[in-house]
matplotlib code that plots the C-alpha trace (Angstrom):
import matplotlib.pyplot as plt

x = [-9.5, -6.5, -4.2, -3.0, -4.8, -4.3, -7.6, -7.9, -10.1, -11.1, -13.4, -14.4, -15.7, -16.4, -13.3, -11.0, -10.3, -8.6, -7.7, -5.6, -4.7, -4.2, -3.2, -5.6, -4.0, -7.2, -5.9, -7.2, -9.7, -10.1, -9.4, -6.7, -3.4, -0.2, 2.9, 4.2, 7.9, 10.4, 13.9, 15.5, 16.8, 16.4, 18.7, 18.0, 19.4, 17.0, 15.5, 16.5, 14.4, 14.7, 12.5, 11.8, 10.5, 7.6, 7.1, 3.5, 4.3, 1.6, 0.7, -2.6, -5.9, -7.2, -5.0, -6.6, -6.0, -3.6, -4.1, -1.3, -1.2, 1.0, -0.2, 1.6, 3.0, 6.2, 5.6, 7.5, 7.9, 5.8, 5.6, 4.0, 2.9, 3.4, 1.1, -1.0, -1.9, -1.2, -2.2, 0.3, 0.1, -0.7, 2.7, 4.2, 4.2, 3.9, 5.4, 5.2, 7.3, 7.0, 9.3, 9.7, 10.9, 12.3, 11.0, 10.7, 11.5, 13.6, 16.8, 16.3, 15.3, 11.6, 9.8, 7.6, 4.9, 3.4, 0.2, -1.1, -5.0, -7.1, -10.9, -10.4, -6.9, -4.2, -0.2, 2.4, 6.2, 8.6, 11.7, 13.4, 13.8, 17.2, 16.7, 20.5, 21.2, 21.8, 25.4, 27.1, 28.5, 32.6, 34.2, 37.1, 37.2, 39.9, 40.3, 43.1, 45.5, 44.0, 45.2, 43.3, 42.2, 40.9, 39.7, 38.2, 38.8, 36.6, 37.9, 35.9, 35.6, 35.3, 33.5, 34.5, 32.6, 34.6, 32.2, 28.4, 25.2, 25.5, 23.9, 24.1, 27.2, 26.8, 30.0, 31.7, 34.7, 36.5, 39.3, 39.4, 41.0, 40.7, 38.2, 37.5, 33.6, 32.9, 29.6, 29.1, 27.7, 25.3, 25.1, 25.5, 26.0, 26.0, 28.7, 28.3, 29.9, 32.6, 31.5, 32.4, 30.3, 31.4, 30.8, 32.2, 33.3, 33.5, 35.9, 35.8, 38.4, 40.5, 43.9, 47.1, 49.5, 50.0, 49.0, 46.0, 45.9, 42.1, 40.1, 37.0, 34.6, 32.1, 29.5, 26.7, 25.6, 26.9, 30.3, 32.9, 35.7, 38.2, 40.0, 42.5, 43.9, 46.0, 44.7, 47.1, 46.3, 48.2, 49.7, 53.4, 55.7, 57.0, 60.6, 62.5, 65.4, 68.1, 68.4, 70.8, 72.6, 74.1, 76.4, 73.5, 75.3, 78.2, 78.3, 81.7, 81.1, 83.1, 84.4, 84.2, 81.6, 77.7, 77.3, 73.6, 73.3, 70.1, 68.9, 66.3, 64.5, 61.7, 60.0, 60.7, 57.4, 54.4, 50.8, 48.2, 47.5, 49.7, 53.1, 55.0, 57.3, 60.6, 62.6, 66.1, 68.6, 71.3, 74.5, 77.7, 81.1, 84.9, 85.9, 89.0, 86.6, 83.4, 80.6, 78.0, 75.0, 71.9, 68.9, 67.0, 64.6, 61.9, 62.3, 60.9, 59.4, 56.8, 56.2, 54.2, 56.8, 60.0, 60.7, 63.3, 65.0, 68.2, 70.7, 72.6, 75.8, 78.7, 82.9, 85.0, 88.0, 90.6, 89.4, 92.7, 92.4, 90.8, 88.1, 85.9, 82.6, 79.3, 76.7, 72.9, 70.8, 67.1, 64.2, 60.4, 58.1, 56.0, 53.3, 56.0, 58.9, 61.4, 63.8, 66.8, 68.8, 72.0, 73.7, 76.9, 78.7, 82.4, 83.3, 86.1, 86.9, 87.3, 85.5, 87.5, 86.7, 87.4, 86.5, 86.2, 87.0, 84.9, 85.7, 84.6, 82.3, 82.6, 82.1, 80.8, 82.5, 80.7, 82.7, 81.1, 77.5, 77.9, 78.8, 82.0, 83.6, 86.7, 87.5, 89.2, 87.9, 90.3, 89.6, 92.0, 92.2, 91.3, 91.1, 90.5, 90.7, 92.1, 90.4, 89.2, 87.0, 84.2, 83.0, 79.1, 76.8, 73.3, 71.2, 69.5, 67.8, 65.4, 68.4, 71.0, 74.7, 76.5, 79.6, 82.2, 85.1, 88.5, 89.2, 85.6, 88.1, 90.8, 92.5, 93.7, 95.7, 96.7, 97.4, 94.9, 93.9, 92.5, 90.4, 90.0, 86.6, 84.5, 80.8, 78.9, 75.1, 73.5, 73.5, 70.2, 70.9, 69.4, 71.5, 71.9, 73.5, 73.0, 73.8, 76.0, 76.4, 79.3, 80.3, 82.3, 82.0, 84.1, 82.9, 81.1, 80.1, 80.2, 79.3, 80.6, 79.2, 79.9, 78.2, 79.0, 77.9, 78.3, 77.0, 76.3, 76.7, 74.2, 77.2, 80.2, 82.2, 82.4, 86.0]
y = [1.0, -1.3, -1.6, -4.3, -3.8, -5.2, -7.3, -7.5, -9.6, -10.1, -12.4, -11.5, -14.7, -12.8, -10.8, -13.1, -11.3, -13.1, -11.5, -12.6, -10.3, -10.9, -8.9, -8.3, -7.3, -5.7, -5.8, -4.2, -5.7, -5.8, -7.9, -10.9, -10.3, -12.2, -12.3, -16.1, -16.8, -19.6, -20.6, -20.3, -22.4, -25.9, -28.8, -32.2, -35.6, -37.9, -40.2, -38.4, -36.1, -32.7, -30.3, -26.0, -24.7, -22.5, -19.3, -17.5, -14.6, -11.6, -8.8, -7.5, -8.3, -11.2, -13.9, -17.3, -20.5, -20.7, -23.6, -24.4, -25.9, -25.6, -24.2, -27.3, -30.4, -31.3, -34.9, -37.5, -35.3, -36.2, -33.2, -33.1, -30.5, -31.0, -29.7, -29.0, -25.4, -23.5, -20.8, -17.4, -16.0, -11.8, -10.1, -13.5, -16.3, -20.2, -22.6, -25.9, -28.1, -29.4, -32.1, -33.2, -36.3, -36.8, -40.0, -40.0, -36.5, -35.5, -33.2, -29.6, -26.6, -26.0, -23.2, -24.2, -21.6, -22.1, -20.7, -20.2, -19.1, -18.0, -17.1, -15.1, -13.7, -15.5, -14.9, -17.0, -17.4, -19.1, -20.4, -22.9, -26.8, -27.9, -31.6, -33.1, -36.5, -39.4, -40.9, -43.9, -42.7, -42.8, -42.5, -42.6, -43.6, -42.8, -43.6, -43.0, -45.7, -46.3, -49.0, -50.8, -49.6, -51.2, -53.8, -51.3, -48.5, -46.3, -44.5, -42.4, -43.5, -40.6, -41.2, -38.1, -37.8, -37.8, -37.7, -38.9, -38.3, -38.6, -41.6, -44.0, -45.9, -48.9, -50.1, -53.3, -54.9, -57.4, -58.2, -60.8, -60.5, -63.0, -62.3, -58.8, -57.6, -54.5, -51.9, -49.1, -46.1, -45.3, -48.5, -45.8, -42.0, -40.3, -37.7, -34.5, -32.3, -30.6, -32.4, -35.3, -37.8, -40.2, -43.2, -44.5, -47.5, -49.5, -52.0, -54.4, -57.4, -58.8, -59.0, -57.9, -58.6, -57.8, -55.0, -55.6, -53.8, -53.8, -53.3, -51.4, -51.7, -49.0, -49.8, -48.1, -51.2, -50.0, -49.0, -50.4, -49.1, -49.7, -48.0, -49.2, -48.2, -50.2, -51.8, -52.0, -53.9, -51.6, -48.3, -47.8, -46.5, -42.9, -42.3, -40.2, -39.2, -36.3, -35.8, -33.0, -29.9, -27.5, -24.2, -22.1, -18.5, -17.1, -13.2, -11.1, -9.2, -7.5, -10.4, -13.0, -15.0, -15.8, -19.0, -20.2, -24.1, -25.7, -28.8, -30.9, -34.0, -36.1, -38.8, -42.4, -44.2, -42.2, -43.2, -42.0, -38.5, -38.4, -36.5, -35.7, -32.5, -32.5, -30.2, -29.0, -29.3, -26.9, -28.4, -29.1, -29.0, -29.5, -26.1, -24.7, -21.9, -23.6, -22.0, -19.5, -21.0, -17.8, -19.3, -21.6, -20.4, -22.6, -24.4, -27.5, -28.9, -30.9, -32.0, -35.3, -35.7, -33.0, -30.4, -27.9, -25.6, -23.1, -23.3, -19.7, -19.7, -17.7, -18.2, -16.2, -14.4, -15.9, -19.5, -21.3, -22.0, -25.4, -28.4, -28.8, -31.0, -29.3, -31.8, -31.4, -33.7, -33.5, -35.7, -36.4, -37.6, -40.5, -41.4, -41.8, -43.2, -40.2, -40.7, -39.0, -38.4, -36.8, -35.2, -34.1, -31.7, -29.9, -26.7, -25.1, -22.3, -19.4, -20.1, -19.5, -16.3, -17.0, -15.2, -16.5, -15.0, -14.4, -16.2, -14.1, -14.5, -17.1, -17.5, -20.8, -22.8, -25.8, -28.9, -31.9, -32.3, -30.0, -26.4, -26.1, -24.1, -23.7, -21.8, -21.0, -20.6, -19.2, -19.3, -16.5, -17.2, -14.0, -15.3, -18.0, -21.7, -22.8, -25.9, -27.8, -25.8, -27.7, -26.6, -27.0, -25.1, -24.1, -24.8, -21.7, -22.9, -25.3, -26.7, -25.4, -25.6, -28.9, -28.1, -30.2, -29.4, -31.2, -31.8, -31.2, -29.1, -27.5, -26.3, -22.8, -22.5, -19.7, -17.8, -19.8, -22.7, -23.3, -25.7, -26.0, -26.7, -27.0, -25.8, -27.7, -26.8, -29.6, -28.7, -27.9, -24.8, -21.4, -18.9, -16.2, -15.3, -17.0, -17.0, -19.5, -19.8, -21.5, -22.0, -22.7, -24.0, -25.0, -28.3, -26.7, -23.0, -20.9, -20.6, -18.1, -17.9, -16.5, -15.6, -15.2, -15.0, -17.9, -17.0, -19.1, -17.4, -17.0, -18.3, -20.8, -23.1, -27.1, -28.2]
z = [60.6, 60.0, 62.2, 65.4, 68.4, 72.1, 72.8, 76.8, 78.3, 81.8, 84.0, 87.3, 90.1, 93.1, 94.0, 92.0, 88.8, 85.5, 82.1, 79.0, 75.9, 72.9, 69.7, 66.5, 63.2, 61.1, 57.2, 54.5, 52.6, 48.5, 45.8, 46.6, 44.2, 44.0, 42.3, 41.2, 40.6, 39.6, 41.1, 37.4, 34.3, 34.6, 33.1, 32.7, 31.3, 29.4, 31.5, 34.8, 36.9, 38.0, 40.7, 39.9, 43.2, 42.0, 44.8, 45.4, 47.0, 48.3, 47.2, 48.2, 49.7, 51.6, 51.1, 48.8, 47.8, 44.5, 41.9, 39.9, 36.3, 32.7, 29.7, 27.9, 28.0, 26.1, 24.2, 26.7, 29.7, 32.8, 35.3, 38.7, 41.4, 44.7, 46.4, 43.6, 45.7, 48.6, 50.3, 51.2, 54.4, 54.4, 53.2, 53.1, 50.2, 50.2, 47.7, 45.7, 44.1, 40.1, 39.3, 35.9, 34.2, 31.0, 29.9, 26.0, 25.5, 22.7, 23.2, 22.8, 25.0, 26.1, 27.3, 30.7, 31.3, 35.0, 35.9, 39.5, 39.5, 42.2, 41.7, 38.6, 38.7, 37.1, 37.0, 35.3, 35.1, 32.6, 32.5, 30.0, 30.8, 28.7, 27.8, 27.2, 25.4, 28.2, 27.7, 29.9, 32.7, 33.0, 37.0, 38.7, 42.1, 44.9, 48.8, 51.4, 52.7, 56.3, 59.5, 61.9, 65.1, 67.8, 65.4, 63.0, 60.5, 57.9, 54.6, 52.4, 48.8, 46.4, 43.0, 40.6, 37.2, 34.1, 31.6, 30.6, 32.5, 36.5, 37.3, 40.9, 41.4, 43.4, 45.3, 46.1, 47.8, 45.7, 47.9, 50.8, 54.0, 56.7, 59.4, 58.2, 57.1, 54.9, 54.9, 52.7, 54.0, 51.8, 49.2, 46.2, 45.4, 42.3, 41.2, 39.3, 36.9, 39.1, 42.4, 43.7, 45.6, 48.7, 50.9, 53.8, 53.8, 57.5, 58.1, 61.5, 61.5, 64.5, 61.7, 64.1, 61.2, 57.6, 55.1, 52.6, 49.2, 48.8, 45.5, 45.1, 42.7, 41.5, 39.2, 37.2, 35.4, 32.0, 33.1, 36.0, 37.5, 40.3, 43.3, 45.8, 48.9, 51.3, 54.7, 57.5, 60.4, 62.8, 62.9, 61.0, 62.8, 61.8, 60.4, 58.5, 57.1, 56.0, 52.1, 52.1, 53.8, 51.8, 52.5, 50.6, 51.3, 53.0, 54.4, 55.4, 58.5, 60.7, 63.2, 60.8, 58.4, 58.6, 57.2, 56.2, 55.5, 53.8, 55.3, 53.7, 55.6, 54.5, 56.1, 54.9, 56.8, 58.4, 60.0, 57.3, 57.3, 60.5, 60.1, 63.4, 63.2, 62.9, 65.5, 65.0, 67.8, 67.9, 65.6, 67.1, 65.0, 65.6, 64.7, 67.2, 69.2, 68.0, 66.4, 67.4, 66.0, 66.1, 65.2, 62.4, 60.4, 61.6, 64.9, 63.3, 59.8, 59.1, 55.4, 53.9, 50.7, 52.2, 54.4, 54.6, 57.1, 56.8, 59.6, 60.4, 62.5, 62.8, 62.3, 64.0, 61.5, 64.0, 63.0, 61.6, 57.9, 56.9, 56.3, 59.8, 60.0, 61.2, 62.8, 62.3, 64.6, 64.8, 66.1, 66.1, 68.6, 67.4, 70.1, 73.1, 70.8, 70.1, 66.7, 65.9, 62.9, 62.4, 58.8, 58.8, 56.3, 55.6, 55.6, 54.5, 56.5, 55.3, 52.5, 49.0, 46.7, 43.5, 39.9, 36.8, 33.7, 30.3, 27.5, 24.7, 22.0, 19.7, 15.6, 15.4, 12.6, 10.2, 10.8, 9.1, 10.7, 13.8, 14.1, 16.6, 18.7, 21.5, 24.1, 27.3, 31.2, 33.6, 37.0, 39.6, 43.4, 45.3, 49.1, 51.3, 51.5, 48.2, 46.6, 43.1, 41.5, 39.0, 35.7, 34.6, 32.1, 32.3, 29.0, 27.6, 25.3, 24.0, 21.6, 23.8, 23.1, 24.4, 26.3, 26.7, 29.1, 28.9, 32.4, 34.6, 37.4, 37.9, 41.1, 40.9, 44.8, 45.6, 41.6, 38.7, 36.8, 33.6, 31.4, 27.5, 26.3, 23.1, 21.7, 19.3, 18.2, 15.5, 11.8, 11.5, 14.3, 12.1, 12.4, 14.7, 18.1, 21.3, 24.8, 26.8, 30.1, 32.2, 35.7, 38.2, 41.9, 44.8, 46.6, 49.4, 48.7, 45.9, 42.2, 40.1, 36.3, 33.0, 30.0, 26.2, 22.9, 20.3, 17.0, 14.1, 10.5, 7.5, 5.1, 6.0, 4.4, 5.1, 6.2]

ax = plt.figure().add_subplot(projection="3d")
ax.plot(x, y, z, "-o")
ax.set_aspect("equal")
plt.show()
């Protein structure tokens, strides 16, 4: 019957006995049957190759040998089996390869039909070969700055395809630099349709001084194209520097104020790809009592353009009124070489509440090419540390209003201030209604905004 079976045997020498074992699978006889199958749709460029893995997989019986052939050959496409058979194992399957190659072919789609015989059964599977028009291949190529060390470097030259039939770029260096020798790792590569191909480029040279912009060249023998990246022969030194810091928000509480200050740092020179953090020290200031300073957001940044980090500390109520300096000093580590940097910024303590008052709408009126109109902005003192206040406007829309002001600030102390200014829209504005929107701010905290309607008739009359 079938079945697997432990075979034992054993051998006897006088009293010395041996045995081994071993396990015999009995299968069922009958006619050999098989299933064949193919890894899919297949697309190919005139003149370039492409492979279908064909499958022979087991179905019944004593396992045979499988021949493989097609039914019919497109005009201009060479096709080849390898192997041309193969034998599955019971239950299990065996496979070949046919690679095609679209020599003369013309563009169109065709219909392959493989057939895999054995004895007299024979199965088949299709799929459809896609023959695509060849075009010259267009590239771009890109690589990473990258520095000398120990008397080499490597960089990794990406080729991406743009547009044409992939086809094998072969690579070049056009630039010279003294004592230095260049290898390409491997001499070509060919890029596809949404993936990019690489080599590695290896540089050796003894160069202690100077920075090289080398030029690559990539070429396909119809088209050419360039990519650059800069050599340095040693490692640049890290630096960077503060951009800004801002009073970003102020809170009433109890005791006092929560202040929140926006710093922004970016590096000015970095190693490639090497970006050392930036840590925040706690800030010191010249206020009477001090500051309480509770935390920064992040405890350091680390950023290859910018990084940012807010700064919270506290001011007590008692604090005498006026214009102190905060201090913000940070630092990176660069190998064993620590750099600091320092901003500092005023703050005007406590900070001044202000409100500004609406304008009201506005009738816009036709004066020779421009539609005009004036207005008022009126800005009360509530409480704290009076100052200027500065006028701005924030466009609305894609032909926004222009705003002129007549004096860009006003200081209102401890009652108000005001400031004329003027609308204008262009001529060809259509009518209809739309929104303006003006501000005010103090020099170091707070913006306060206002919006109104200036509205453009359907009928006016030129003055």
């Amino acid at each position: 019957k079938e079945g697997r079976y432990l075979i034992t045997v054993e051998a006897r020498a006088w009293k010395i006995k041996k045995t081994t074992s071993f396990y015999l699978t009995v299968i069922p006889g009958g006619e050999f049957d098989f299933s064949l199958t193919n890894d899919g749709n297949k697309t190919v460029y005139q003149g370039e190759k492409v492979i279908s893995n064909i499958q022979v997989i087991h179905k019944s019986g004593y396992p045979e040998t499988v021949n493989f052939r097609l039914t019919y050959k497109p005009i201009g496409l060479e096709y080849n089996f390898n192997p041309l058979s193969c034998k599955p194992s019971y239950g299990g399957l065996c496979n070949t390869q046919l690679s095609f190659e679209a020599l003369d072919i013309k563009v169109g789609n065709y219909t392959i039909t493989v057939v895999g015989s054995s004895g007299g059964i024979t199965r088949i599977t299709k799929f459809t070969l896609t023959v695509i028009k060849r075009s010259p291949l267009d590239f771009s190529l890109t690589a990473d700055d990258v520095y000398l060390k120990d008397g080499s470097a490597r960089v990794i030259i990406i080729a991406r395809h743009m547009s044409g039939t992939p086809t094998d770029i072969y690579f070049s260096v056009n630039t010279v630099v003294p004592n230095a020798y260049f290898s390409f790792s491997p001499k070509s590569c060919r890029p596809q349709p949404g993936n990019d191909c690489t080599v590695t480029l290896t540089i050796t040279s003894n160069i202690t001084e100077g920075d090289y912009l080398i030029e690559v060249s990539g070429s396909t023998g119809e088209k050419t194209r360039k990519g650059y990246f800069t050599l340095y022969a040693k490692r640049p030194d890290f630096d960077f520097e503060f951009v800004h810091a801002d009073v970003e928000r102020t809170s009433k509480t109890e005791n006092g104020w929560m202040i929140d200050v926006r710093i922004v740092a970016r590096p000015i020179t970095a190693p490639i790809n090497e970006y050392p953090a930036i840590v925040f020290l706690p800030p010191t200031s010249n206020f009477p009592k001090g500051i309480k300073f509770i935390s920064y957001s992040n405890p350091s940044c680390r950023g290859t353009s910018w990084c940012s980090n807010t700064l919270k500390f506290f001011v007590p109520a008692e604090t005498p009124e006026g214009v102190y300096e905060v201090k913000i000093t940070a630092y990176a580590i660069d190998y064993n070489k620590t750099i600091y940097r320092s901003i500092s910024l005023e703050v005007g303590f406590p900070p001044l509440i202000f409100k500004v008052s609406n304008p009201g709408d506005k009738v816009m009126t036709k004066v020779g090419d421009q539609w005009y109109a004036s207005g008022i902005i009126r800005v009360d003192y509530v409480s704290g540390l009076p100052m200027p206040v500065y006028f701005y406007d924030i466009p609305l829309q894609p032909i926004p209003a222009v705003i002129n002001f007549k004096t860009k600030s006003c200081n209102p102390g401890r009652t108000f201030c005001t400031a004329d200014f003027s609308i204008t829209y262009p001529a060809d504005k259509p009518p209809g209604t739309y929104r303006v929107l003006i501000c005010a701010r103090d020099s170091i905290y707070n913006s306060v905004c206002q919006s109104f309607n200036a509205t453009i008739p359907h009928f006016s009359y030129d003055y």
